[in-house]
Structure formats: structure tokens, C-alpha cells
N, C-alpha and C positions, 0 to 999 in steps of 0.2 A: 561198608566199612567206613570209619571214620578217615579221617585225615593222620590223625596222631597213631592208626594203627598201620596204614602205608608207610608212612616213616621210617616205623621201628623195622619193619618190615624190609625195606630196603636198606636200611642203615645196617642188618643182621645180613643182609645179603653178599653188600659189599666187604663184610669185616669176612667172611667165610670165603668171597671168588680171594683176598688177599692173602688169606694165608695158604690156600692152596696154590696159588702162582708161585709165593716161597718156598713152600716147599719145594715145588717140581723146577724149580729152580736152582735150587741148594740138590738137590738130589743128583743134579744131572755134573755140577763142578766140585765138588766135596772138599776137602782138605781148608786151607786158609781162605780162600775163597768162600767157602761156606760162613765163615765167620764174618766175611766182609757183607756177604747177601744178609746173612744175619743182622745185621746190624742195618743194615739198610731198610731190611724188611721192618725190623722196631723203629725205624723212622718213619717207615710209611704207616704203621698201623697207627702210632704216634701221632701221626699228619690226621688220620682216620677219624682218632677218638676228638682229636680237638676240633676239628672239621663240624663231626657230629654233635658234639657237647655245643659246638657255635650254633650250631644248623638247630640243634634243642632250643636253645637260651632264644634264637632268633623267632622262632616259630611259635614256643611259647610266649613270649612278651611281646611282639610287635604287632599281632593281628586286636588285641584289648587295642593298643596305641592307633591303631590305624582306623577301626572300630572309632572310635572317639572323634579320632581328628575327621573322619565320613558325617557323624554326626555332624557334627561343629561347621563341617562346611554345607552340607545337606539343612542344616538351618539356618545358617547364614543365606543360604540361596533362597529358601521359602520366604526370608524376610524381605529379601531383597527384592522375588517376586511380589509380594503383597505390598513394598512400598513403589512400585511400579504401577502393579493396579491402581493404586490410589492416586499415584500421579499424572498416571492416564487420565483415570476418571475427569482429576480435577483438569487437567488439560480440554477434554472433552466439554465440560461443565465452562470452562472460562471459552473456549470457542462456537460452543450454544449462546453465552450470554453474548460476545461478542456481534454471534452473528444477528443477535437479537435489539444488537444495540440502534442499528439504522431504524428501525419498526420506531425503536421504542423514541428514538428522536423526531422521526415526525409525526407520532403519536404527540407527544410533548407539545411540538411546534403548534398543530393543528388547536391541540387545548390551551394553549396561551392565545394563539388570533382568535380563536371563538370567545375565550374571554377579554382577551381585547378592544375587540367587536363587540358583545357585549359592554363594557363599561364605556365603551366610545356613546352605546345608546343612551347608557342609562347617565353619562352627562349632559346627552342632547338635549332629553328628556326634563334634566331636573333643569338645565339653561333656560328649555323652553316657557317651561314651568316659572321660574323665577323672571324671565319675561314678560309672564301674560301677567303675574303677580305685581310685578312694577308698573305696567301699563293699565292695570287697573288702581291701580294703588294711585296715580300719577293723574287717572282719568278722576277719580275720586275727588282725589285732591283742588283737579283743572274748575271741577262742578262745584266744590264746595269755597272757591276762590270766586268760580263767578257768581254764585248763590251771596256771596259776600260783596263782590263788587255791584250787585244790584239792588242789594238790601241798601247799599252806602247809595248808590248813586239816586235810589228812592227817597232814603234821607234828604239827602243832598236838593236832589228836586225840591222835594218838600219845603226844607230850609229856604231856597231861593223862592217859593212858590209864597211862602209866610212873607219874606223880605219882601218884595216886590209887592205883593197885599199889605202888607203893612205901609208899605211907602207910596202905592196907591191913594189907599185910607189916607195916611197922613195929606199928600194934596188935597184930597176930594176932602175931607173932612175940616171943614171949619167950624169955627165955630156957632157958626149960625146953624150950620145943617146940626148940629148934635144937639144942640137946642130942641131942634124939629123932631130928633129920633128919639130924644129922650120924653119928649111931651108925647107924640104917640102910642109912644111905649107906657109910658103909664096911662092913657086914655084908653088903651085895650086892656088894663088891668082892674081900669074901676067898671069896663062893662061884663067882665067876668064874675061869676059868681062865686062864692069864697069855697 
């Protein structure tokens, strides 16, 4: 049986126990008295039908209404579970990163001193570099300064080597002896053959 047919069902029940109580009511006091249970009795049936007609009106319309408003809170909950999940989630997700954060900083740390390390060599290296570059460059220089100071000071000799022979010559050479060098000199020319 339905719902809507217990109803009618008891609503027909109580309208029938009442007017049987009236009567056997009315029956038992008769005269004026009957009139007054009368009329009491059409109060109570009166109380009955409005009761029922409420108890109708209520039963019909409120369960659509309640119906609705079950939805409406029945989805308001699934939403509010699923933005939960997701806040879980992300709560989960920000305390994996979190817990992932110390790893990932001396991860970080290690790869900056390795590069560190690294560019500390490779400035040693090009120092060194630029070093032996100079030191040779310098030694270069040292040899081709003193390749010049001994080409000069070979000059130089030389120069004083001439002066001092020239100014030799000049004492030793008088003029008699050039007489003597030049008359020999041409005596070994006239015994040459042309």
C-alpha cells in the first residue's frame, strides 16, 4: 500500500470511531443535551475535516519541498566533499614538496660548490695559463733584448775596435812609412801579370 492510501484509510477511520462516540453519546442524554453534544460533535468533526484537509495539504506539498531541499543539501555536501578532496590532495602535494624541499636544497647546494669548484679550476688554469703566456712572452722579450744588447755591444766593440785602429794607424803612420806602403804596393802590381 501506498502512503497516500494509509491516510485515507485512517482519516475514514477516525471520521467513523467519531461519529459513533456521538451518537452513543447523544443517545445515552437525549433532550437539550443532545443538542449541545450536537453541536459539539459538529465541532469535533469540524476540528476533523480541517485537521485532515491540513494533514492533506501538508503531506501533499511538503515531501516535493523536502525532496528538494535533501537534494540541494545532498549536493551541497558532495561539493563540499570533493572540494575537500582537493584540498587534501593539494595539502598532501604542498607537504611532499615541502618535505622535499631539504633534498632538493642540498641537492642545489652540492651543485653550486661543484660548480664553484669547478670555475675556481678553470680560473687556476686559465691564471696559470696566462702566466706561463707572460713568462714566456717576457722570456722572449728578456732574449730578444739581449740578442740586441749584443748585436749593439758587437757594434760598439767594433766602433772602438776601428777608433783605436784608426788612431793607431794614425801614430804609426807617417809619412814616410806610407811612402814605403804605397811604393810596395805598387811593386807587387807591376810583378803581376795583367
Amino acid at each position: 500500500m501506498t502512503r497516500r492510501r494509509v491516510w485515507k484509510l485512517f482519516a475514514g477511520a477516525l471520521v467513523i470511531l467519531l461519529f459513533a462516540a456521538v451518537s452513543a453519546h447523544a443517545a445515552e442524554e437525549g433532550g437539550s443535551a443532545t443538542t449541545e453534544h450536537a453541536q459539539e460533535i459538529f465541532k469535533w468533526i469540524n476540528f476533523a475535516i480541517v485537521a485532515g484537509l491540513l494533514a492533506w495539504v501538508f503531506l501533499r506539498l511538503t515531501p516535493p519541498f523536502f525532496r528538494k531541499n535533501a537534494e540541494t543539501i545532498s549536493s551541497a555536501i558532495s561539493k563540499a566533499t570533493a572540494a575537500k578532496a582537493e584540498a587534501d590532495r593539494r595539502l598532501r602535494e604542498a607537504e611532499q614538496k615541502l618535505a622535499r624541499l631539504d633534498q632538493e636544497l642540498a641537492q642545489l647546494r652540492a651543485t653550486a660548490q661543484g660548480e664553484m669548484a669547478a670555475e675556481a679550476e678553470r680560473l687556476r688554469a686559465a691564471t696559470e695559463s696566462d702566466i706561463q703566456r707572460a713568462g714566456l712572452a717576457a722570456k722572449a722579450e728578456i732574449e730578444a733584448a739581449e740578442r740586441a744588447a749584443r748585436l749593439e755591444l758587437k757594434v760598439t766593440a767594433a766602433n772602438l775596435a776601428v777608433d783605436e785602429a784608426e788612431t793607431l794607424l794614425t801614430k804609426e803612420l807617417t809619412p814616410k812609412v806610407q811612402e814605403s806602403l804605397v811604393a810596395a804596393f805598387v811593386n807587387s802590381l807591376e810583378g803581376r801579370p795583367n
